[in-house]
Structures are given as C-alpha cells and as structure tokens.
C-alpha positions as CSV (number, residue, x, y, z in Angstrom):
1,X,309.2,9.0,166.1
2,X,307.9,10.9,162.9
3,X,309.2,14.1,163.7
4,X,313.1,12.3,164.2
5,X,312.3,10.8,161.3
6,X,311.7,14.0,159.2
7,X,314.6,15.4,161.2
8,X,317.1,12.8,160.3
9,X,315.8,12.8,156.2
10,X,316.4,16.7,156.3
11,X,319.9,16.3,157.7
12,X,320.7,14.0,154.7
13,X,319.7,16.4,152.0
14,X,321.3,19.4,150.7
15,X,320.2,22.5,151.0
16,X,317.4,23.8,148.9
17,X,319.5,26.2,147.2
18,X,322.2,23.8,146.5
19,X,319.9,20.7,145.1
20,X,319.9,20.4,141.4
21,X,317.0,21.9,139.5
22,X,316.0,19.6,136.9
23,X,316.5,19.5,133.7
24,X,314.6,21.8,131.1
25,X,312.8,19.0,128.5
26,X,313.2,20.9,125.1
27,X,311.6,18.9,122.0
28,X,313.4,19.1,118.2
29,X,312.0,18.3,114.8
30,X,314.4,17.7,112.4
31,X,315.2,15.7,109.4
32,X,317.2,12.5,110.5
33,X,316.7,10.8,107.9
34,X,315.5,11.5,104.3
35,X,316.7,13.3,101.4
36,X,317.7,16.6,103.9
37,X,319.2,14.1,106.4
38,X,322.5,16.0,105.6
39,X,321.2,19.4,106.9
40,X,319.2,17.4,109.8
41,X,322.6,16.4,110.9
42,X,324.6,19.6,111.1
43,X,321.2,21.2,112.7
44,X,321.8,18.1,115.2
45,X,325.4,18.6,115.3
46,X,324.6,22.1,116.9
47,X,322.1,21.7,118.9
48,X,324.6,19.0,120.6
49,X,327.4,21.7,121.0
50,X,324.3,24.1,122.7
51,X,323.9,21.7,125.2
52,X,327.1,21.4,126.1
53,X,327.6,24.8,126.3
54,X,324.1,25.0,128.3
55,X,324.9,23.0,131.2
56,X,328.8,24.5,131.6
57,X,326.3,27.5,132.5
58,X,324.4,25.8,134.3
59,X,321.0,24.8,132.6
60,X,320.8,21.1,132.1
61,X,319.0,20.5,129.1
62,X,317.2,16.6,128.2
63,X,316.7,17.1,124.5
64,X,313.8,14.9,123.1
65,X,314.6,14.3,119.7
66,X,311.8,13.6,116.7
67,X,313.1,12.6,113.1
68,X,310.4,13.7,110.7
69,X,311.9,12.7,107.5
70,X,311.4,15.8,105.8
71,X,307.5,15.5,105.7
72,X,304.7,17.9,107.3
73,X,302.5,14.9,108.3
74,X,305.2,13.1,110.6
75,X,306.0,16.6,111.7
76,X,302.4,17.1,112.8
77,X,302.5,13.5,114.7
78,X,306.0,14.7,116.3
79,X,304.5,17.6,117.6
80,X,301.6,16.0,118.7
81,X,304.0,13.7,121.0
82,X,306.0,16.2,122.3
83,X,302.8,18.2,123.0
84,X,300.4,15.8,124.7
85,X,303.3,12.6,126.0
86,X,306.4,14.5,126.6
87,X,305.8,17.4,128.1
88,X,308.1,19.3,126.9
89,X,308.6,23.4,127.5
90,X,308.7,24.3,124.0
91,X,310.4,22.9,120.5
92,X,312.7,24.0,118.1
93,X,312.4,22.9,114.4
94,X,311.8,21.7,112.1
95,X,313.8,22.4,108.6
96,X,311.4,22.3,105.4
97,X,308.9,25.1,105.3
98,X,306.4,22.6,104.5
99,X,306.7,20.3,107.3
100,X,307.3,23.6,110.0
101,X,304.1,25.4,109.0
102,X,302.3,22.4,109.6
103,X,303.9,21.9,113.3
104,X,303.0,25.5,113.9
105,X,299.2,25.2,113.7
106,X,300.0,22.2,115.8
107,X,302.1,24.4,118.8
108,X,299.2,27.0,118.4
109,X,296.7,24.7,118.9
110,X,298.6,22.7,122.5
111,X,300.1,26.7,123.4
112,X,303.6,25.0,123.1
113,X,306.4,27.7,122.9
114,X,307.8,26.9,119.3
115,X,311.0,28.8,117.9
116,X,311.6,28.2,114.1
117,X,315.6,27.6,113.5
118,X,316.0,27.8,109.9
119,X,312.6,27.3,107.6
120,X,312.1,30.2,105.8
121,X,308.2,30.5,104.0
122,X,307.4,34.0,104.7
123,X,303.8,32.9,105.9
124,X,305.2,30.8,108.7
125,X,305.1,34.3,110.8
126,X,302.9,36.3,109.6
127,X,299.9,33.8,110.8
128,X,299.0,35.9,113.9
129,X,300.2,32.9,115.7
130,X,301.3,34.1,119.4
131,X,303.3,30.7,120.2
132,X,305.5,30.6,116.8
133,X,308.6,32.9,117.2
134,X,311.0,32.5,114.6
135,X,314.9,33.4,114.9
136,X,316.4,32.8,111.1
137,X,315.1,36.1,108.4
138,X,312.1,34.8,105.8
139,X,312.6,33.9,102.6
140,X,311.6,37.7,101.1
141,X,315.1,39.0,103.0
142,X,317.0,36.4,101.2
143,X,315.7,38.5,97.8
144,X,316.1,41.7,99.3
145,X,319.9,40.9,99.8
146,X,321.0,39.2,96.9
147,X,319.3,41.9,94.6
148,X,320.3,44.9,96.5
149,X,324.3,43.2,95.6
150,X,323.8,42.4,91.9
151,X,321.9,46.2,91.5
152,X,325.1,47.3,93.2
153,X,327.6,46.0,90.8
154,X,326.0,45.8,88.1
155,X,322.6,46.5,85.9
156,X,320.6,43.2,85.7
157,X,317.4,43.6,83.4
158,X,316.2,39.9,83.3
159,X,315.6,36.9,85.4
160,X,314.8,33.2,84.9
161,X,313.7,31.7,88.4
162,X,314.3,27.9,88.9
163,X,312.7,26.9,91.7
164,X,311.2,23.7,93.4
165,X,307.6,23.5,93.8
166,X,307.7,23.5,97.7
167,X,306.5,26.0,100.5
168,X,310.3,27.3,100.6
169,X,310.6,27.7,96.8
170,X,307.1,29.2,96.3
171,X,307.6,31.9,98.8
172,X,311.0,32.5,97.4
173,X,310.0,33.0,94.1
174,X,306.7,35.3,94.7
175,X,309.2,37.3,97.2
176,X,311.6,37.2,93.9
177,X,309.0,38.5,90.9
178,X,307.3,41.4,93.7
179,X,310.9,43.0,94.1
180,X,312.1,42.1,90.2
181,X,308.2,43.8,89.3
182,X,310.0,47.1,91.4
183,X,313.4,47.1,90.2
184,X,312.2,47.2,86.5
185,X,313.7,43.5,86.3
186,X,312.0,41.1,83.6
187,X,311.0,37.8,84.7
188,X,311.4,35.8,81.2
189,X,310.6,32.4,82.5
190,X,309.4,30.9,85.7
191,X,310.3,27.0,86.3
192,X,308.7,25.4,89.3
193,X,310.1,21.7,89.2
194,X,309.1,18.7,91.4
195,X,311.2,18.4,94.5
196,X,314.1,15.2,93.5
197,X,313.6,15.3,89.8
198,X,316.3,13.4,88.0
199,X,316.6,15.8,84.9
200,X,316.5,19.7,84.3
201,X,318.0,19.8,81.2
202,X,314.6,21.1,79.0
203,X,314.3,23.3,81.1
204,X,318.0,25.1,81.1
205,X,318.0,24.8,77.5
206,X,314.7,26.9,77.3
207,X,316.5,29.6,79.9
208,X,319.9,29.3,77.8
209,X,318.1,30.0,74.6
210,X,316.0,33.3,77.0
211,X,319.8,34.1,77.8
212,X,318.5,35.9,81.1
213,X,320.9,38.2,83.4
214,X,320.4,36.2,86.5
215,X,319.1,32.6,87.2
216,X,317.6,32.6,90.7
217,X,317.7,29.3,92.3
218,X,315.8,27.8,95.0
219,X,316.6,24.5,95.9
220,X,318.1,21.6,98.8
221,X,321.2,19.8,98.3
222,X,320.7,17.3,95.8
223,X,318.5,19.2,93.2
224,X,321.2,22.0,94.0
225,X,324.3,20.0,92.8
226,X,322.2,18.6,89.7
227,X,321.1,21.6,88.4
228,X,324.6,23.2,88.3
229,X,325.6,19.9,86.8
230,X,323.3,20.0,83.9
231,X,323.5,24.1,83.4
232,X,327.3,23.4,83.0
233,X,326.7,20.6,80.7
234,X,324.0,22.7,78.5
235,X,326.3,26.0,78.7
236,X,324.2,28.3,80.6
237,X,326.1,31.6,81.4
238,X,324.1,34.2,82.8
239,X,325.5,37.8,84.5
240,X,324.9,35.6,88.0
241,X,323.9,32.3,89.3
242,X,321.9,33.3,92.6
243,X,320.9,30.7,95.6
244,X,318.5,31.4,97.9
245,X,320.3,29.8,100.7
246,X,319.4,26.1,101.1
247,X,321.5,23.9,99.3
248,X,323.3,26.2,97.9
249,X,324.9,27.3,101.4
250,X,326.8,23.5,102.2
251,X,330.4,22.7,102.4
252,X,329.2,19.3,100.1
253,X,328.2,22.4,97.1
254,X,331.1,24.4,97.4
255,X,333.2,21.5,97.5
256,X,332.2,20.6,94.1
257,X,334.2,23.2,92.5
258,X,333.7,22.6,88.8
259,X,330.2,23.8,89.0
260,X,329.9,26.2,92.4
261,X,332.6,28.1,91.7
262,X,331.1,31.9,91.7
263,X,327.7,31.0,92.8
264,X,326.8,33.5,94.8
265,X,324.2,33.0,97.7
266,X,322.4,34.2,100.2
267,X,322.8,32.9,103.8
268,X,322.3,33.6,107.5
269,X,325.3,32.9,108.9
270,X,329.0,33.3,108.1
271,X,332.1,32.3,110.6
272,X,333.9,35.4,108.8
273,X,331.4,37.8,110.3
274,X,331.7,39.9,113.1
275,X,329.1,38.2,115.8
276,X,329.8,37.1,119.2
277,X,331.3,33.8,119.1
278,X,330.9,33.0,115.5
279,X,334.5,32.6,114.6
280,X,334.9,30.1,117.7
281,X,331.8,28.4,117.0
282,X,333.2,27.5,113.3
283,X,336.6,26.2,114.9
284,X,334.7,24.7,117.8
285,X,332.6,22.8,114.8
286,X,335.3,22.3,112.7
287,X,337.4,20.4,115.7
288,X,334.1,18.6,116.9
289,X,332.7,17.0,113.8
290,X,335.6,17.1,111.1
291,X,333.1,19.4,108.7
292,X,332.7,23.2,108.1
293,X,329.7,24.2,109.3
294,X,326.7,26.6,107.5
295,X,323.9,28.4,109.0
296,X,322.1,25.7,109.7
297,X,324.5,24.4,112.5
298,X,324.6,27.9,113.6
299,X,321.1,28.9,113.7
300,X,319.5,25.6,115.5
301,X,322.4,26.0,118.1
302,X,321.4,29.9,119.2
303,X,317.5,28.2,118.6
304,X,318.0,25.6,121.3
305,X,320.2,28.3,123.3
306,X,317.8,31.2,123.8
307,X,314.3,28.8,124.4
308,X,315.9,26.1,126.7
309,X,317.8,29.4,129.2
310,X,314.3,31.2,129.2
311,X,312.2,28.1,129.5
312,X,315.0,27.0,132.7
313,X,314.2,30.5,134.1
314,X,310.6,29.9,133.8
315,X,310.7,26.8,135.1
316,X,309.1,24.8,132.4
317,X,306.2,26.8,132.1
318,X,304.9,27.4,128.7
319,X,303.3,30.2,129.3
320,X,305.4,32.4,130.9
321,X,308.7,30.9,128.7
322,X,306.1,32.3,125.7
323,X,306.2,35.9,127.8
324,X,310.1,36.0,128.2
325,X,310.6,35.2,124.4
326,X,308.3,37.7,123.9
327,X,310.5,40.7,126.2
328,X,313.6,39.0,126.2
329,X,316.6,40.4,123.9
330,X,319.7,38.0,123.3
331,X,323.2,38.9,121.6
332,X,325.5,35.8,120.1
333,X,326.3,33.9,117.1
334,X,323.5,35.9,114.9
335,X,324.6,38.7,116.7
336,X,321.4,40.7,118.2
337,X,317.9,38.4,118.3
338,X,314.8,40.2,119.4
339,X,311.0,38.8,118.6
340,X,309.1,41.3,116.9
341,X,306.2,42.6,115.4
342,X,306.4,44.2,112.1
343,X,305.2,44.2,108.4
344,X,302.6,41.7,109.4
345,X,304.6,39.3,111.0
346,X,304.1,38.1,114.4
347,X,307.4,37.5,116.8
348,X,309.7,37.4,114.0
349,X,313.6,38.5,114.6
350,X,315.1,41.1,112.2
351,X,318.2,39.1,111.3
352,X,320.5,40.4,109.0
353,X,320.5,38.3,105.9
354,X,324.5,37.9,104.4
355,X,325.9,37.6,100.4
356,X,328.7,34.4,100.0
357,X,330.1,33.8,96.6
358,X,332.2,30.9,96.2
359,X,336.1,31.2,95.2
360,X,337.5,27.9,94.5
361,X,335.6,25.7,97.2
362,X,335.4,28.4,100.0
363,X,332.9,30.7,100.9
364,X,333.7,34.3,100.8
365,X,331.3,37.4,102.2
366,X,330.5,39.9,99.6
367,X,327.4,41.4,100.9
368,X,326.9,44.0,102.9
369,X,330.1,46.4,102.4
370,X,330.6,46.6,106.2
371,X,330.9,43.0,107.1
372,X,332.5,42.1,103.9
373,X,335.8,39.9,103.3
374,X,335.9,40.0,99.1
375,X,334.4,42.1,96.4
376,X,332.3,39.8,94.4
377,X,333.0,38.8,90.7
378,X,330.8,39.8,88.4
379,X,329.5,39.2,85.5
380,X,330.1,35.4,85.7
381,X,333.3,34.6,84.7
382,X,332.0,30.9,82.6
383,X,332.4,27.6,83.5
384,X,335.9,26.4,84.6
C-alpha cells in the first residue's frame, strides 16, 4: 500500500526539472521615509522594475524590504533582521554613507553577501571586508571627474568647499583638498555645516567676499536646493558651481531652474550615455512612474540585478553567491561591472564616473569627450 501510494504522489507532480525553484529572498535597506525618502523611493522605484525584469528571465525574486529612515543605527537593527530572522542571500543598500558603513560591519560580522548601490564614503571599501562589494564609483572619482573637466576648460586657482558634516560629505571633501593640494588649487575656506540646517547665508557671504573659482558642494536634496537659494539671494558667482552628485543629481533640482541652471555635477548614471539598456531603462522609468529618473534608480536596479541572478544560481548560498560576485563580470545599464581589488579597496567596481551640467531644467553630459552630448558653459554665466 506505501509503495502505490508513493507511486500515485509521483504521478501527480511534475517533473523535477519542470517544478519551480523558489524564489531567491534578497534583503534592501533603503530610506522610506525621512528626509532622503525621495531618493529611497526612486532607489525602490528600480529595484521594482529589476524584479520584473528578473522573473521574465526567469529568477523569481521575494524582496524583503527594510526602511531605515536615513540613520546607521536602524540600519544596523535592519541588517541584524535580515541576517539572523529572514534569511536572506545577501542585501543591497542602503543610501547614506553613514548608515551603509555601519550595515557593513554588520554583513561582515553574519557573512551576508552585501552589494552597496549608491553610498559613496571611500572607506566603505577599502575596510578589507570580504562580504561588502560595492557597484556605484567612491566619492574620490566623483573629484577626479569634475576637476579633470573644469582643468580642461579652464584654469581654476581657488576653491571654497561647502559641505555637510556627514560620512559622504567628509570623504568628499578630504578626496577634494588631496587632489586641489596636486593641481596647485587653493582651498580658501572649508564649511562643514550640520546636515538640515535652515540657513547658510554667513557662510556664502564669507565665500562671496573669498570670491573663490569654484564652490564644491556636497549635499542631499533639501540642503541642495537651499544653498543655491541663499547663494543666489547673497550674489555668489564663482567660475563653477560643482555637486558631488547627491542632491544635486534629481529631476526635483534641475527642475528649479532659477537656481540650477549651469550647475554642473558629477553623477553615475546618465540615460544619454551609451550603456546597454540605459536609454530604455529612462523611457521604461519615465512611462512606469511619471518621473525622470537619476542614478539612483539606475544603480539599485543593476544592484538588485547582478546579486539576486548569482545568488539564484547559487541557490541561496551565501557563501558561494560571495564567490560568483567575486569571478563574475556583468555588462548593462552601468555598462561593464567587475569587483575588484585595487588602490586599497576591496571588491570595488571601476565605474566610470560622468559630468552633467544643467541647461534650462535638463541634464546635459559634458564629461568625458567621448560620451558627451554638450560642451559645457563656462565660466558661469550669473544668476538668471
């Protein structure tokens, strides 16, 4: 009777090559709510578009989402969850420097497979840390770019940094004064400034009266929009307004055209450049969610892309999904991603780091010549 039984239960089920294999648990940490909600929400936007695209190939993916509100200690307690109660294969996230380096001591210490999307601290790779892979360039590439296109059209011999006193903005602005220091640029003031102040305007009047060549930036959305607001309003007018990325990079900047217009930036992704799949990923976003979307939509989608296809292929396993991030080489929407080891840091991709400047509410690529779409404008023109 127990061997018809088995019979009969194997005659109902499908073949073992046809049953579904089940879905690949990937965690995310991103900022839901909070102050960065904004960029939390396009990083969600493609992460959503990734798994649709995911299981049309094949690989179902359960996402298990964690809001951390922008701060390192509900990061830690999200990655603590995911690590120990959810189970998952590996995570992607989170946004702020701040709150990823703490989630990375976390993945080190539970040997979960973490792949950093955006945050861009310098130190967040170059740890040693053999679980922390990280697809988006650090912060010192931002500098390199945007310097290597003001030197190119133009002689800059001062800089006023403006920066907020965070993880991202201090490793922005050491990367900043350590290339200035070999380029023979001046640095004539340094302002670090609480992250959310309300008012910058003592400050800008000290750089006006400095009257630097460049005012390097580093900031998130709403300190972004406020600082251009008061530098308008106080009549700064440097040779360039430069962004390191961040806030500077979102349709909600360039959309405020009084004060963005000829900002230049630097960013990771553009839907002008000449990747696999990045025009149709713009359109595709565009169509989707009614917004244009920056490198943050585009870097968490090729995030969740690359970990949840090798941790599907190893079958959940940490420890061998850490071993084909390690060998594995991709090609899409940041063109070529390979984890590396190089100028002490530790499984770090070599992205190419892009120059927008902003014509009338649209971003334009200016830097590098060969993927460019506009010569920039420069010196600054003035305010409109």
């Amino acid at each position: 009777m127990k061997r018809l039984f088995a019979v009969l239960v194997a005659m109902l089920l499908p073949p073992a090559g046809a049953r579904a294999a089940a879905p690949v648990r990937i965690g995310v940490i991103l900022p839901r709510t909070g102050p960065e909600a904004p960029i939390g929400e396009e990083m969600a936007n493609g992460i959503k578009l990734a798994q649709e695209d995911l299981a049309a190939s094949g690989v179902k993916v359960e996402i298990v989402w964690e809001d951390d509100t922008g701060k390192p200690q509900i990061a830690m307690s999200a990655m603590e969850r995911l690590a120990t109660r959810e189970a998952v294969a590996g995570v992607v996230g989170s946004y702020t420097s701040a709150s990823t380096s703490a989630v990375a001591r976390i993945a080190e210490k539970y040997r979960v497979p973490l792949l950093v999307p955006i945050s861009s601290k310098d130190e967040i790779t170059m740890a040693g840390q053999r679980w922390v892979f990280r697809i988006n360039s650090p912060a010192s590439f931002y500098v390199q770019a945007l310097l290597e296109m003001v030197r190119g059209v133009g002689q800059p011999r001062s800089a006023a940094l403006v920066y907020e006193d965070t993880d991202f903005g201090n490793s922005a602005a050491r990367s900043f004064k350590a290339a200035a220091a070999k380029l023979g640029i001046a640095v004539l003031a340094e302002s670090p400034y609480s992250k959310g102040s309300p008012d910058y305007r003592s400050t800008l009047t000290r750089i006006r009266a400095l009257k630097p060549d460049l005012v390097f930036m580093v900031s998130y959305i709403a300190d972004a929009i406020l600082l251009m607001r008061q530098a308008q309003e106080i009549g700064v007018r440097p040779q360039a307004f430069l962004g390191a990325g961040g806030g500077f990079t979102l349709a909600q900047f360039a959309a405020d055209r009084a004060i963005s217009n000829h900002v230049i930036t630097s960013t990771q992704w553009s839907e002008d450049v000449r990747w696999p799949g990045a025009a149709q990923f713009a359109r595709r976003y565009k169509q989707r969610f009614g917004l244009d979307s920056s490198h943050h939509g585009a870097c968490t989608y090729e995030a969740v892309r690359i970990l949840a296809e090798t941790a599907a292929r190893a079958g959940g396993d940490r420890a061998r999904t850490r071993e084909a991030l390690r060998a594995g080489r991709w090609s899409g929407l940041l063109g070529d991603v390979r984890f590396e080891d190089f100028g002490g840091y530790t499984n770090q991709n070599r992205h190419p780091i892009l120059v927008q400047q902003i014509f009338d509410g649209r971003y334009e690529l200016v830097f590098p010549a060969a993927v460019a779409n506009r010569k920039p404008v420069f010196p600054y023109p003035g305010w409109k």
